[in-house]
C-alpha positions in Angstrom: 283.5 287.9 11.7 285.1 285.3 10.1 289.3 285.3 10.1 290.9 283.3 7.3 295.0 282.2 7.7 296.9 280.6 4.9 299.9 278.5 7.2 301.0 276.2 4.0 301.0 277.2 0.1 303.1 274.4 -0.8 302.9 271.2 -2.9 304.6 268.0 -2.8 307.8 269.2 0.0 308.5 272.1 2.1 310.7 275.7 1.0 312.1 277.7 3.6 309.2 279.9 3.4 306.6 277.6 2.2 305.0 275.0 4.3 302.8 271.9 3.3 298.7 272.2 2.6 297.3 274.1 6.1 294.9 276.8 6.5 292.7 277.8 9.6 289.6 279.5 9.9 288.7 281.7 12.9 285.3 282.6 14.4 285.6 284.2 17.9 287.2 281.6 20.5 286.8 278.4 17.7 288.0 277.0 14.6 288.3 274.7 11.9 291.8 273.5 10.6 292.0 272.6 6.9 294.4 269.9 6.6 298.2 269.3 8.4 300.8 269.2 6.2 304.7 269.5 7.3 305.5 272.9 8.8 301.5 273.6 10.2 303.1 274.5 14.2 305.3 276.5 13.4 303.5 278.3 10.4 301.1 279.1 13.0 303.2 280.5 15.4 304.4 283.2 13.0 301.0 284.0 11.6 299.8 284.3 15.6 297.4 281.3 15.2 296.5 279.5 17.8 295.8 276.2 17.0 294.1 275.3 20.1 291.0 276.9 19.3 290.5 274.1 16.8 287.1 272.4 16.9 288.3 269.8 14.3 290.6 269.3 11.8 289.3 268.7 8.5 291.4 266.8 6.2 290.5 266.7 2.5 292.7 263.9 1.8 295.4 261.3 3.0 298.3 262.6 0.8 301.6 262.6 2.9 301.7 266.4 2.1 298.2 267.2 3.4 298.6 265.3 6.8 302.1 264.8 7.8 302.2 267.6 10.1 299.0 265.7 11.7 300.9 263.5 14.3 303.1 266.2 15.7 300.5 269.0 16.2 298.0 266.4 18.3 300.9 265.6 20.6 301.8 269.4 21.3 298.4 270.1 22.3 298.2 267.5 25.0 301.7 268.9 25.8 299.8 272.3 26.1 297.3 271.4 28.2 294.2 270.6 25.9 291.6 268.5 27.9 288.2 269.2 25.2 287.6 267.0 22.8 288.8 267.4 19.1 287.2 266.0 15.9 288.9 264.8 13.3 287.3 264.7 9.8 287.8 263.3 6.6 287.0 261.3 3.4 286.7 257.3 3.1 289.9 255.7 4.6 289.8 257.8 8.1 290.0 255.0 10.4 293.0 253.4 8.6 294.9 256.5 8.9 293.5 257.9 12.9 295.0 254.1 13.7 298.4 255.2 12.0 298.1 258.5 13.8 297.0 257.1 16.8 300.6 254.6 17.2 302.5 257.5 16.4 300.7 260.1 19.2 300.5 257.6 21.5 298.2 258.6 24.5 296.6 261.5 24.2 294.6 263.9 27.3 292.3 264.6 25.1 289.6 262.6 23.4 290.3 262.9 19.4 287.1 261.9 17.6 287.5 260.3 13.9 284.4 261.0 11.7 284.1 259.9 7.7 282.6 262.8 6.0 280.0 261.9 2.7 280.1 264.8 0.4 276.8 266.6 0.1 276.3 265.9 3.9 276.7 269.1 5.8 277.8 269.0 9.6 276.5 271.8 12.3 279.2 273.3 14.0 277.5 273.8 16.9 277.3 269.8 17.4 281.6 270.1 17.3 281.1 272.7 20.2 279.2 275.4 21.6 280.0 279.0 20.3 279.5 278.6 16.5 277.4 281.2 14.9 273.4 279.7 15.0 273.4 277.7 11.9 276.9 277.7 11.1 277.8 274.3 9.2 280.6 272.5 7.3 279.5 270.8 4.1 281.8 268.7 2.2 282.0 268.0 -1.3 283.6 265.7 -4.0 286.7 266.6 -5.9 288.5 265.2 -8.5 292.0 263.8 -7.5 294.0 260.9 -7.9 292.5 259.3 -4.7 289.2 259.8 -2.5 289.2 263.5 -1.4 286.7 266.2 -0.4 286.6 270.1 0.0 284.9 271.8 2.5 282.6 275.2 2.3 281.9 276.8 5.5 279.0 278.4 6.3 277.9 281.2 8.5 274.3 282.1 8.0 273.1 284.9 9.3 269.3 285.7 10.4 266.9 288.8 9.6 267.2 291.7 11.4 265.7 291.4 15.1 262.8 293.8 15.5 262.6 295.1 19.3 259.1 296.2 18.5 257.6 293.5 17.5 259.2 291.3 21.1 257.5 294.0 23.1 254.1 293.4 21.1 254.5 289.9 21.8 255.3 290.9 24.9 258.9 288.7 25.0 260.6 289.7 28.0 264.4 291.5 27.4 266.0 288.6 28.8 264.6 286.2 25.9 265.6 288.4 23.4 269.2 286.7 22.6 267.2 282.8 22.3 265.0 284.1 19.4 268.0 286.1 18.2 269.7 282.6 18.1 267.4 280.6 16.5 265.2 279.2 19.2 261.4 279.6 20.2 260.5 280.8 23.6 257.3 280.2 25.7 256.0 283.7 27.0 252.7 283.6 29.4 251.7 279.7 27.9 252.8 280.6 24.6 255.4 279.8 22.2 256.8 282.3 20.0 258.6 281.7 17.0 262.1 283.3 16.1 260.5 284.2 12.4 257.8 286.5 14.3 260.9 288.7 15.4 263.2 287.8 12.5 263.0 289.7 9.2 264.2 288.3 5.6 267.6 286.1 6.2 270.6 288.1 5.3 273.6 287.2 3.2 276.0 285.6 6.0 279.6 284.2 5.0 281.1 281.2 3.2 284.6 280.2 2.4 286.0 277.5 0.3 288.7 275.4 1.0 289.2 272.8 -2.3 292.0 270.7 -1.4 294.0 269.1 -4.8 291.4 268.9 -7.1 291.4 269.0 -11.0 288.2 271.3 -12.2 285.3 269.5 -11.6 281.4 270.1 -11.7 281.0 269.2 -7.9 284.3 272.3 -7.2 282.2 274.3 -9.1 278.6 274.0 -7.4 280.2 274.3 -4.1 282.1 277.4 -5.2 278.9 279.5 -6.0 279.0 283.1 -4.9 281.4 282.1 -2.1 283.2 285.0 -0.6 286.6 283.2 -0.6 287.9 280.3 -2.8 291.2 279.3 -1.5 292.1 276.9 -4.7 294.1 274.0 -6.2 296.9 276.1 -8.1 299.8 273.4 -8.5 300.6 274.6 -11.9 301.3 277.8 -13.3 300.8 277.8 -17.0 297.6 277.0 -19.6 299.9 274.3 -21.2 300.9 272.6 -18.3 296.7 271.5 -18.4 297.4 267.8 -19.4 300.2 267.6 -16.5 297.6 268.8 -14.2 295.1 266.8 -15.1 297.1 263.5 -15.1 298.2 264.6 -11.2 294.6 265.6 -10.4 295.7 268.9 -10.1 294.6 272.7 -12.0 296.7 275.6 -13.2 296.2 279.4 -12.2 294.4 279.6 -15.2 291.6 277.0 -14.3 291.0 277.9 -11.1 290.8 281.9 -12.1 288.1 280.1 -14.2 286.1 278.4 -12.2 286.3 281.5 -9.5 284.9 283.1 -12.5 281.7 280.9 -13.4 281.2 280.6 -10.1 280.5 284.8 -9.4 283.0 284.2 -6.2 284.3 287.5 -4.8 287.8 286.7 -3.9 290.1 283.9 -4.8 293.6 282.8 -3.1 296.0 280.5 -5.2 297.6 277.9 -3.3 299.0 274.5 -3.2 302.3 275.6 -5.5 304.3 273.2 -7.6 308.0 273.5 -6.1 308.7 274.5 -9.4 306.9 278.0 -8.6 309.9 279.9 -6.7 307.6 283.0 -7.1 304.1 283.0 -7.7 303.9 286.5 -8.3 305.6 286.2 -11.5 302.3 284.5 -12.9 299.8 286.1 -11.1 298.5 287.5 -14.6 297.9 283.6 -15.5 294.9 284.5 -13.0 293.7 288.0 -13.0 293.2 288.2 -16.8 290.5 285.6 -16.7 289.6 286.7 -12.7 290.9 290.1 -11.3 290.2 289.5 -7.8 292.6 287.0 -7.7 295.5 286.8 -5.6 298.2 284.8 -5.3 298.3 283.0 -1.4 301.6 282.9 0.8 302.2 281.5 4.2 300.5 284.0 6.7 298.2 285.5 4.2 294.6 286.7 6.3 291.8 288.0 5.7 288.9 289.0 8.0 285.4 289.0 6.3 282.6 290.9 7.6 278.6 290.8 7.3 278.3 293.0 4.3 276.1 295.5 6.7 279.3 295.5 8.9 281.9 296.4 5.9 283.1 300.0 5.8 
């Protein structure tokens, strides 16, 4: 199971009910935070996230409004006790801004660990910290905004189905089952056994998209592909507002309804709003005419996706 919480759906400065670019994503006791804007803490106490299951925080760019909520939310987790490591991801320009971050934390009990991110370069979760789902990975990819930036497709893979009969044949004791389950080979009487002589076909596992402010691009699109969830760029409401949004680097409802669309995603959240947008409802047609499974995001919004076996 994968849980999915929008904690900010706004662009540019806060509203009373809208906090700056933050989402988290769940999976058992760990967690991936997509950027920090202004108002992440206490987004996440009313959405009952808590932000200390965080593996790393992945920021897809160094916008004031994507990380300023970055410096506060470091300290309160020393202040809560967090001894484990946390990674901190992003583009080109990382160091630059951990050093900022850094003289503003001051020390930390906790070892925060800067990595630059290359699109097209996928990281295993499992290296952040024990737990992840086996093959479970972050890849990062280009988008197109005013400065470097990068969104971020998570991946949860999941392996064929485990055949009991077929262990016993190979005579793998019960206790192994759960390492070839995993992934990993195990030696039985001078042996090694491979996790594909157990394993049927890989199933479809779980991805989710998190784009950052990106105008429509071919690299947005690829990454997209049959995801499960898009959470997208939507600064702008309106097909002639295009030109605006593409000077910003930004997309309208309308664009990113259309790229959901080419891309055969199943669900897409709108995010990111123009202060502008008091209420995104009103447009939400902008979207679902072109893409009906789209839906317009708000602070607190979640979702928890399921292996498609596990589905009712």
């Amino acid at each position: 199971m994968l849980t999915i919480t929008l904690l900010g759906t706004a662009a540019t400065m806060p509203l009373p009910d809208r906090a700056l670019s933050a989402a988290f994503a769940a999976c058992g006791g760990h967690g991936l935070l997509w950027d920090c804007g202004e108002g992440t803490q206490a987004a996440a106490r009313r959405a009952g996230v808590n932000l200390m299951r965080a593996d790393a925080i992945c920021l897809t760019h160094y916008h004031g409004d994507h990380i300023f909520g970055l410096p506060g939310l470091l300290q309160t987790l020393g202040a809560q006790g967090r001894t484990r490591p946390l990674a901190l991801l992003g583009p080109e320009g990382l160091p630059d801004i951990w050093a900022a971050v850094r003289a503003l934390t001051g020390p930390l009990p906790y070892p925060v660990k800067p990595q630059v991110l290359m699109p097209g370069q996928p990281l295993a979760l499992d290296a952040l910290s024990e737990g992840w789902p086996a093959g479970a990975r972050l890849v990062p990819f280009a988008t197109k905004h005013r400065v470097k930036s990068l969104g971020y497709r998570l991946e949860l893979p999941r392996a064929g189905k485990f055949s009991p009969e077929q262990a016993r044949a190979l005579g793998v004791p019960v206790q192994q089952w759960k390492l070839l389950q995993k992934g990993q080979s195990v030696a039985v009487e001078g042996r090694t056994v491979q996790p594909a002589q157990v394993l049927g076909t890989p199933r479809k596992g779980l991805s989710v998209v998190f784009s950052g402010d990106t105008a429509p691009c071919p690299y947005y699109l690829q990454a997209a592909h049959d995801a499960d969830l898009l959470i997208c760029d939507a600064t702008y409401a309106l097909p002639e507002q295009e030109d605006q949004a593409r000077q910003w680097g930004h997309s309208t409802f309308g664009q990113s309804a259309s790229l959901a669309a080419q891309a055969r995603a199943k669900r897409l959240w709108l995010t990111h709003y123009s202060p502008m947008i008091t209420d995104p409802e009103e447009y939400a047609a902008q979207a679902q005419s072109i893409f009906p499974a789209a839906e317009c995001g708000f602070d607190g919004k979640s979702i928890t996706l399921q292996y498609e076996e596990a589905q009712p």
